[in-house]
C-alpha positions in Angstrom: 193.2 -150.1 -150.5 191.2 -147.0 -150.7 187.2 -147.7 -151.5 186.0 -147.3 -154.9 183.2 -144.8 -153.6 185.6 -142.8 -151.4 187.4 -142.0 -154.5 184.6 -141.3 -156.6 182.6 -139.4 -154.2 186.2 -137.1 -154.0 186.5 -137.0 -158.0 182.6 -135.5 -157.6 183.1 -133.1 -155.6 186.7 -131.8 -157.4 184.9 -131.5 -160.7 181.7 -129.8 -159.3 184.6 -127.1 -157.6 186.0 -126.6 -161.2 182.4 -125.8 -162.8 181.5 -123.7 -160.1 184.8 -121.7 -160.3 184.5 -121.3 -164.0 180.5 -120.3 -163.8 181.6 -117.6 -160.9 184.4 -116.5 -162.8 182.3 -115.5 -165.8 179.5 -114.0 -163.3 182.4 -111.7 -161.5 183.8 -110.0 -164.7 180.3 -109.9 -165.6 179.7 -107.9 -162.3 182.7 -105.9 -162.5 181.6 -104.9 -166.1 178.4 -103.5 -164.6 180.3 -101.8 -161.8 182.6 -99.7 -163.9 179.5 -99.0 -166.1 177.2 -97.8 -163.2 180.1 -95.7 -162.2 180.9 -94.2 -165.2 177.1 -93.1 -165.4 177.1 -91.5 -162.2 180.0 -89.4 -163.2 178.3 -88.5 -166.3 175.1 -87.7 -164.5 177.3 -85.2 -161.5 179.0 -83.7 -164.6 175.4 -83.0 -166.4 174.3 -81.6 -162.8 177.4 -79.4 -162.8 176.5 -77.9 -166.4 173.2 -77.6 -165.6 173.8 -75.8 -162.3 176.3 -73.7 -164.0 173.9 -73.1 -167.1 171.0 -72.1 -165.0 174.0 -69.4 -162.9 174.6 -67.9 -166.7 170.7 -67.1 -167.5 170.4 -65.7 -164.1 172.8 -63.6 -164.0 172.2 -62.7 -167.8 168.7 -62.0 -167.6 167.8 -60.6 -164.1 165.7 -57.7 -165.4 163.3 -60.4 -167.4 163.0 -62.0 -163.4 162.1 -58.6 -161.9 159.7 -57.6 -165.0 158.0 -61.4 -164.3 154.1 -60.7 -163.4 152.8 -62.4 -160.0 150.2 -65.2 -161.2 147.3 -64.0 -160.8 144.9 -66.2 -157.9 141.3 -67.4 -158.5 138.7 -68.4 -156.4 135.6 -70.4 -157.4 133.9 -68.6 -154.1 135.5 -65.0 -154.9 134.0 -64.9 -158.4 130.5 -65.7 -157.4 131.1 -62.9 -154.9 132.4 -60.4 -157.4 129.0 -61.4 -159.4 126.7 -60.8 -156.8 128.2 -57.3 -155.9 128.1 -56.3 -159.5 124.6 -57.7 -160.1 125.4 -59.4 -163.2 124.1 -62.6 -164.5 126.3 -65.3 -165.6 125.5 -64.4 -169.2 126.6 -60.9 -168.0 130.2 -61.8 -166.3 131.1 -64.2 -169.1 130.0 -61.2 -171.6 132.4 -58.9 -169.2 135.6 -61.6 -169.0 135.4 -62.7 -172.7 133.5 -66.7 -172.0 129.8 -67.9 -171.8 127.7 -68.0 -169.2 128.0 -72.1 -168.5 131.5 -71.0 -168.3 131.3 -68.9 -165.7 128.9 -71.0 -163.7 131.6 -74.2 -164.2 134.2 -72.1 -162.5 131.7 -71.1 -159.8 131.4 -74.4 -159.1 134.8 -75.7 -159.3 134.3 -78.1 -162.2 136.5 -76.2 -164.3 139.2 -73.5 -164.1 139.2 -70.4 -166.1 142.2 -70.0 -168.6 145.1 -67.9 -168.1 143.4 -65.4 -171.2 140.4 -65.2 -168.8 142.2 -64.8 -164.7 143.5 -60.8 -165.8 139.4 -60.0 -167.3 138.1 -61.6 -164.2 140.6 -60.1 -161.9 139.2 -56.5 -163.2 136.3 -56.9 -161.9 137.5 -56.6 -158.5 138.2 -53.2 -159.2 135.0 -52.7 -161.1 131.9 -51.0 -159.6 128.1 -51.5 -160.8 127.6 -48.4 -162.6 131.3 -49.4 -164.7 130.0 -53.0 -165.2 126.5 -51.3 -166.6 128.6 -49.4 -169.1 131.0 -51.8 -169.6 128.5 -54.4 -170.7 126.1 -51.9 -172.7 129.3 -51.0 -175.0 130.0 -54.4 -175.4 126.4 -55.9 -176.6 126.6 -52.8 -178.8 129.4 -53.4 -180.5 129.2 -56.2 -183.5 130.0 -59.3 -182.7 133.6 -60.1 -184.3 133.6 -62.4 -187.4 135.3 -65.8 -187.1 
């Protein structure tokens, strides 16, 4: 005669297999779902890179004058400008009157704090090619001319 805890220890341990198969059976498709979604995904994002790669083969071949005709940025130095003022002789007043800022401007960027704005790099990169006797000029015709109404 089989022992009564024999038998329910086995009836345990068949019902607990029958829960845990139904739990992992929901947690597989479950899984599976996400696969075939994550997959689906990547072949949408390697068919977006193929547009994109074909887009961006289109414009260049479409507008390869607009790439040659593109300016090289123009570089600044904090140290080069303080340079450029002391060789002209101009106070900061002076070189921000010249470039189109103030003078705390011009001392900010001297001192790295700030940078000058794209509008400013081509007025400041002049003045490499200015001498003193230009700068003199340049800065006489400018504090005579009236100062523009805003």
């Amino acid at each position: 005669m089989p022992n009564i805890a024999s038998v329910f220890k086995d009836e345990i341990v068949r019902v607990a297999r029958k829960e845990i198969r139904n739990e992992l059976a929901a947690l597989k498709k479950a899984s599976a779902a996400h696969r075939a979604e994550i997959a689906a995904l990547k072949r949408r994002a390697q068919d977006l890179e193929r547009e994109v790669k074909g887009l961006t083969r289109a414009v260049g071949k479409a507008v390869p004058a607009a790439r040659d005709a593109a300016v090289k940025p123009t570089r600044f130095s904090a140290k080069g400008l303080a340079s450029q003022r002391k060789r002209l002789a101009l106070s900061a007043a002076d070189c921000g009157l010249l470039v189109g800022a103030s003078g705390q401007s011009v001392y900010n960027w001297e001192a790295g704090t700030a940078r000058p704005r794209a509008s400013h790099l081509a007025a400041i990169a002049s003045l490499r090619s200015m001498g003193k006797k230009e700068a003199a000029a340049r800065l006489r015709e400018l504090r005579a001319s009236p100062a523009p109404a805003a």
